[in-house]
C-alpha positions in Angstrom: 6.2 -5.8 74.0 5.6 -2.5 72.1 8.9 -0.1 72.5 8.3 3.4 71.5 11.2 4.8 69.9 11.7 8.8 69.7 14.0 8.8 66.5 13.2 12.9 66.1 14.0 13.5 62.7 14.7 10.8 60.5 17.0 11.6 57.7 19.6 9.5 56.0 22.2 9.2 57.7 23.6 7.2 60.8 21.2 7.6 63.4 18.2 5.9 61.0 20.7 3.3 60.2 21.8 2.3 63.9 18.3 2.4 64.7 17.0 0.4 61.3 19.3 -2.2 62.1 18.5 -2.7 65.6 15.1 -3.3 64.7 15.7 -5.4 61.7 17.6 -8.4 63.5 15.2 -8.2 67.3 13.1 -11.2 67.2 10.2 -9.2 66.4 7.5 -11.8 67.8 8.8 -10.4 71.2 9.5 -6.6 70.6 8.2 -4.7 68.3 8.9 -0.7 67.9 7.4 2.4 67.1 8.2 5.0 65.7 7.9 8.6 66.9 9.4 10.9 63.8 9.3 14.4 63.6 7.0 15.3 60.8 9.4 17.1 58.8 12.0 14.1 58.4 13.0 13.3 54.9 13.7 9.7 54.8 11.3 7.5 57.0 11.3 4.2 55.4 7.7 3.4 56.6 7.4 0.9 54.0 10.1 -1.6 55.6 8.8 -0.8 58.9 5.4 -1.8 58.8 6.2 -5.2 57.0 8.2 -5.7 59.6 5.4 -5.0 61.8 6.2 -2.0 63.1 4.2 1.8 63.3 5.4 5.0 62.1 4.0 8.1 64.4 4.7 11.7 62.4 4.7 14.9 65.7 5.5 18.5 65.4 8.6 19.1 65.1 11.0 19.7 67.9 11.2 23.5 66.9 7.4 23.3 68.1 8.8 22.1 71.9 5.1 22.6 73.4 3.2 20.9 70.3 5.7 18.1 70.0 5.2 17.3 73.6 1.9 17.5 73.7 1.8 14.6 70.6 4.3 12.8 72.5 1.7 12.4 75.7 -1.0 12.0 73.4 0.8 8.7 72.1 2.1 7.3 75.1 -1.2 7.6 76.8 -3.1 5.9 74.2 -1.1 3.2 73.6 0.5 2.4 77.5 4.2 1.8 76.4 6.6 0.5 79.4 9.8 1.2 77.3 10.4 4.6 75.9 14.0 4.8 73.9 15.3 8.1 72.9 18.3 8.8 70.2 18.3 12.4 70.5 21.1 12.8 72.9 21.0 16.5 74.8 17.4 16.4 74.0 16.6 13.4 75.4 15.2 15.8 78.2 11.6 16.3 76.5 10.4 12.6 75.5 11.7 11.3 79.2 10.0 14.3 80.8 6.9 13.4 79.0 7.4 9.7 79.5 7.7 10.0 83.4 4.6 12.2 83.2 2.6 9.4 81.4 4.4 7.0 84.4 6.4 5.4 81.5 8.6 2.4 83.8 11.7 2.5 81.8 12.8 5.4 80.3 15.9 5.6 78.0 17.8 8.4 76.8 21.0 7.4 74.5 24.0 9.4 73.8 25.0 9.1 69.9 27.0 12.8 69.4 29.0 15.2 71.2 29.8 18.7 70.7 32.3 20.7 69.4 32.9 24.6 69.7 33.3 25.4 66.3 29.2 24.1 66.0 26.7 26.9 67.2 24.6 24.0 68.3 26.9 23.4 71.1 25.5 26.5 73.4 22.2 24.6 73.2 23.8 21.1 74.0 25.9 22.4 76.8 22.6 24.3 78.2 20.6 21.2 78.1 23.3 18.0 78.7 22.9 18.7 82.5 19.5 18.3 82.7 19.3 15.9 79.8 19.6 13.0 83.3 17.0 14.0 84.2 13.8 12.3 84.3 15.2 9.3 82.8 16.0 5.8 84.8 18.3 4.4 82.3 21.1 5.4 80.5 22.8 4.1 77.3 25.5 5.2 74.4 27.2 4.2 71.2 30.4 4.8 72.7 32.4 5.3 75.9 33.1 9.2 74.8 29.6 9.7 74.0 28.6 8.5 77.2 31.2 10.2 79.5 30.4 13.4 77.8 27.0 12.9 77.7 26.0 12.3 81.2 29.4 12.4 83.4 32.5 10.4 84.7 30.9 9.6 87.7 27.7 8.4 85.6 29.9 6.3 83.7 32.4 5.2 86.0 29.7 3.9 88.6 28.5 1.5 85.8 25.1 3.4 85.0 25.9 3.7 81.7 25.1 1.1 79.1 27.2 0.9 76.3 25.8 -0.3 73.2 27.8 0.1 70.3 26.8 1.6 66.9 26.1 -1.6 64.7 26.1 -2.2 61.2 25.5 -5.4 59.0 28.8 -6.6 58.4 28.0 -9.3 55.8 25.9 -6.9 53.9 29.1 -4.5 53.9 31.6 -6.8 53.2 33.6 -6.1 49.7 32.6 -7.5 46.5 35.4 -6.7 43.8 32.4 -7.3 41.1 30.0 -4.9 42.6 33.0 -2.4 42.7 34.2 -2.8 39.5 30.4 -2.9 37.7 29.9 0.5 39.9 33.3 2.0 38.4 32.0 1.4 35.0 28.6 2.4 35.2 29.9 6.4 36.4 33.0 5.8 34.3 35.7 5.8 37.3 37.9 3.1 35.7 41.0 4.8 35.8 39.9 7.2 38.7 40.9 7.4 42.5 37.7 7.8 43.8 37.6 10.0 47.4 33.9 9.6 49.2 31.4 11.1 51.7 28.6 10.0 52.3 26.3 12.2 55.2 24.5 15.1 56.3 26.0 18.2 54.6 26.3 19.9 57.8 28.7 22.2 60.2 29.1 19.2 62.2 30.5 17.0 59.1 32.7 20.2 58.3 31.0 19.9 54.9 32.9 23.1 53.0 36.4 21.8 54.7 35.7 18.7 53.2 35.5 20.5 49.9 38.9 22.6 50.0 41.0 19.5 51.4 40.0 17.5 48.4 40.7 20.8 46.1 44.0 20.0 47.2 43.7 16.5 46.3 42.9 17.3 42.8 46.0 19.7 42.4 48.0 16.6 43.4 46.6 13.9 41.3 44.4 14.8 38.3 42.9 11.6 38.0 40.8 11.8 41.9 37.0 12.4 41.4 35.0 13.3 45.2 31.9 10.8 45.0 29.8 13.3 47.5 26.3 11.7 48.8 24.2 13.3 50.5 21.7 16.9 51.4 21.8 19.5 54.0 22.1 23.4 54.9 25.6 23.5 53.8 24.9 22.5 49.9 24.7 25.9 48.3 28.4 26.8 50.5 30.1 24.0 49.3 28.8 24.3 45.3 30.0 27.4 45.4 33.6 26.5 46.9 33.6 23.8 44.2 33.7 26.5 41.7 35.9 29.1 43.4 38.5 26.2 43.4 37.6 25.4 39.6 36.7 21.5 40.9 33.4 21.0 39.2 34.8 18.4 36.9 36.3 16.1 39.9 33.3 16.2 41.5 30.4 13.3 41.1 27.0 15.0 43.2 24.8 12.2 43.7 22.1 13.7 46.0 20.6 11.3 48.5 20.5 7.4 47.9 19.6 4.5 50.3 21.8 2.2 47.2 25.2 3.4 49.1 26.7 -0.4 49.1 28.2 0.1 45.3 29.8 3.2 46.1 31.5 1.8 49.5 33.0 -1.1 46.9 33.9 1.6 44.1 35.2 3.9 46.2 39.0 3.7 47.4 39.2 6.0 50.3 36.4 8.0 52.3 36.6 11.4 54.0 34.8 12.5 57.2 36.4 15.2 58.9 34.2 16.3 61.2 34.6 18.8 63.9 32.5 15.6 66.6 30.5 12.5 66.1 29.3 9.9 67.9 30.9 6.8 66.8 30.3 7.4 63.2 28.0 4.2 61.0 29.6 5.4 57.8 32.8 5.0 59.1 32.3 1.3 60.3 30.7 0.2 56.6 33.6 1.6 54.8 36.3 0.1 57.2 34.2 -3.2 56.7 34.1 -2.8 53.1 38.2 -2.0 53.3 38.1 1.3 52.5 40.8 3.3 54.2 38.9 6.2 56.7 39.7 9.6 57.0 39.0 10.9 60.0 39.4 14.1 62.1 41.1 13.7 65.7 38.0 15.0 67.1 36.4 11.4 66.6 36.5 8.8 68.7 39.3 6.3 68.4 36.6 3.7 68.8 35.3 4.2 65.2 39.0 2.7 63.9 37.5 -0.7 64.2 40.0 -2.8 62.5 43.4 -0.3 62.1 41.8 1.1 58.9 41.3 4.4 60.3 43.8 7.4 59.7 43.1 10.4 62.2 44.5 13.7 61.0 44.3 16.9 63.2 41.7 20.0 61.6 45.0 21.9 62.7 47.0 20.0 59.9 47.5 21.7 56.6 44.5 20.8 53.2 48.2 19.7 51.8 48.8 17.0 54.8 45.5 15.8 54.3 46.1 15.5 50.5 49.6 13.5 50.9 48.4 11.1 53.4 45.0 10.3 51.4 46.6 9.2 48.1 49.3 7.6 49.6 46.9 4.9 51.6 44.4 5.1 48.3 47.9 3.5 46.0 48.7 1.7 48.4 45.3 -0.2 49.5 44.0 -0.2 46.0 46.5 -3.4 45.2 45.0 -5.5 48.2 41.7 -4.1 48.3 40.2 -6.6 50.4 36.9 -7.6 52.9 37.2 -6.3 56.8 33.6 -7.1 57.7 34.9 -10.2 59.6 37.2 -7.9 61.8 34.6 -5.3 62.3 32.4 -8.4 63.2 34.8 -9.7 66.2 35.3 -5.8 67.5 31.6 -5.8 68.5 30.0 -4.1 65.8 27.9 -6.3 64.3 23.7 -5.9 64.4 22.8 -9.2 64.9 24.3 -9.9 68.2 24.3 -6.5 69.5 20.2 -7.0 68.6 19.6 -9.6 71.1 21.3 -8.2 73.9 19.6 -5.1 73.3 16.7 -7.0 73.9 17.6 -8.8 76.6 18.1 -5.5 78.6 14.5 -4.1 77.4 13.1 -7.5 79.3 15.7 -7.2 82.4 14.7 -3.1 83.1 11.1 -3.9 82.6 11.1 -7.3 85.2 14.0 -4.8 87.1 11.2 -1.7 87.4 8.4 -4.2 88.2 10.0 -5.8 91.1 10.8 -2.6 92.6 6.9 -1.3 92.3 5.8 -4.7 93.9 8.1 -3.4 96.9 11.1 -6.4 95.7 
């Protein structure tokens, strides 16, 4: 069974990895997906997915609502999907309006963000969540807050909402005190505390925030370097806060890499405090890895996966944030050890959560049949 999947853009960062790692442990002689990518996305791996026997589809992008629609039908007509799965949240609403034109059976639409006011995406979202039910059948999320907020209590509460939880490989993630310590030497961190973020440089990750709480870091311990990985909008606002708090030194740019393993094992703490998320992947491959997480309060508790995670208000001064990150980074750095086997056990890792995921493809498919045949 083909499974069109409408990944709009695909960029490094956690959506492409929940979705990559679904797909790479399905038994792909039963499913196999495609891939419906805006054409402006910067990081399709298209070379993985058609070994694994898979098609990559590029469409307007969404900006273009009419022409990316219009693809859309143009692909579901010709190739007669019965599954279409959309990760966009909020805008879920134009690939299951187009899928229930094109009399698509099962039509997903996943919840994997929420919104926050200080985001001037959040007007949209809260314009379009209401009507982002519509047109679909079934309803899934990464999370119980994503899904509440996404589509209602009542929604949720009545059971129509699958949960499915963001997934990562845990063995993959697990630490490896040789990788760490060959990473440290290579970008000569020996003696460093190394603080890391790895994401989207966006309003949602609260990208220049991120940049003045570790300024204040580096005025209490000389010796901390921020490992930053990543791209986005907010790049030019955040070099230039770097420099207005004379940081440039402490700071280690490494642009965007798909080798982000090593810098999970080298790093000693990371930082993500973001104004929302979903149920953040970075934050489950660090805690796996046994790095201590910094999050905001305004994620979900449901990414502290094995009692890893520290949760610090955005109301809280740069100098709270500073005290509490190199007191866990001394005080984990001695006992630095593997949590993939925890993360593993709290339902997080990609090879169980694979099957099941497509066991329900099969059940909503026989489930929509039996009710055409009048079942």
């Amino acid at each position: 069974m083909k499974i069109a999947i409408i990944v709009g853009k695909m960029d490094s960062g956690g959506k492409k990895n929940l979705i990559m790692e679904y797909y790479r442990h399905i038994d792909r002689d039963k499913i196999q997906f495609d891939f419906i990518c805006d054409s402006d996305s910067q990081a399709i791996p298209e070379q993985e997915i058609l070994e694994l026997g898979g098609n990559v589809y590029k469409i307007s992008p969404y900006q273009h609502i009419v022409r990316n629609m219009a693809d859309m039908a143009h692909i579901f007509q010709q190739n007669k999907y019965k599954v279409v799965h959309a990760y966009n949240s909020t805008m879920n609403l134009f690939p299951m309006a187009v899928a229930k034109y094109c009399n698509v059976p099962v039509r997903i639409s996943e919840s994997l963000s929420m919104a926050h006011e200080g985001d001037w995406k959040t007007i949209l979202k809260k314009i379009l969540r209401p009507m982002s039910r519509l047109y679909a059948n079934y309803y899934m999320s990464c999370g119980e807050d994503c899904g509440r907020w996404q589509f209602g209590n009542k929604l949720f509460d009545t059971g129509k909402v699958d949960v499915f939880k963001t997934v990562i490989n845990t063995e993959f993630n697990s630490y490896d005190r040789g990788l760490r310590e060959k990473t440290r030497v290579e970008f000569g961190w020996e003696d460093k505390i190394v603080i890391g973020h790895i994401g989207r440089f966006t309003a949602q990750k609260n990208s220049v925030h991120m940049i003045e709480i570790f300024g204040a870091v580096a005025r209490k311990e000389p010796n901390a370097i921020l490992c930053l990985i990543g791209d986005g909008e907010l790049k030019e606002e955040m070099v230039k806060k770097i420099d207005e708090l004379g940081i440039k030194k402490q700071v280690a740019y490494l642009g965007r890499r798909e080798d982000i393993q090593q810098f999970y094992n080298a790093m000693d703490c990371f930082l993500l405090p973001s104004l929302y998320e979903g149920l953040p992947v970075v934050g489950l491959e660090a805690e796996s890895c046994g790095l201590p997480m910094f999050f905001s309060t305004e994620v979900t508790r449901e990414a502290n996966a094995c009692e890893l995670g520290h949760f610090v208000g955005l109301d809280e001064s740069i100098d709270v944030w500073a005290e509490k990150i190199i007191k866990a980074c001394k005080e984990n750095m001695p006992i630095r050890r593997s949590h993939a086997k925890e993360v593993c056990d709290a339902g997080f890792d990609s090879a169980s959560e694979a099957i099941r995921l497509q066991n329900y493809y099969f059940k909503a498919l026989e489930k929509e049949k039996g009710q055409y045949n009048g079942k």
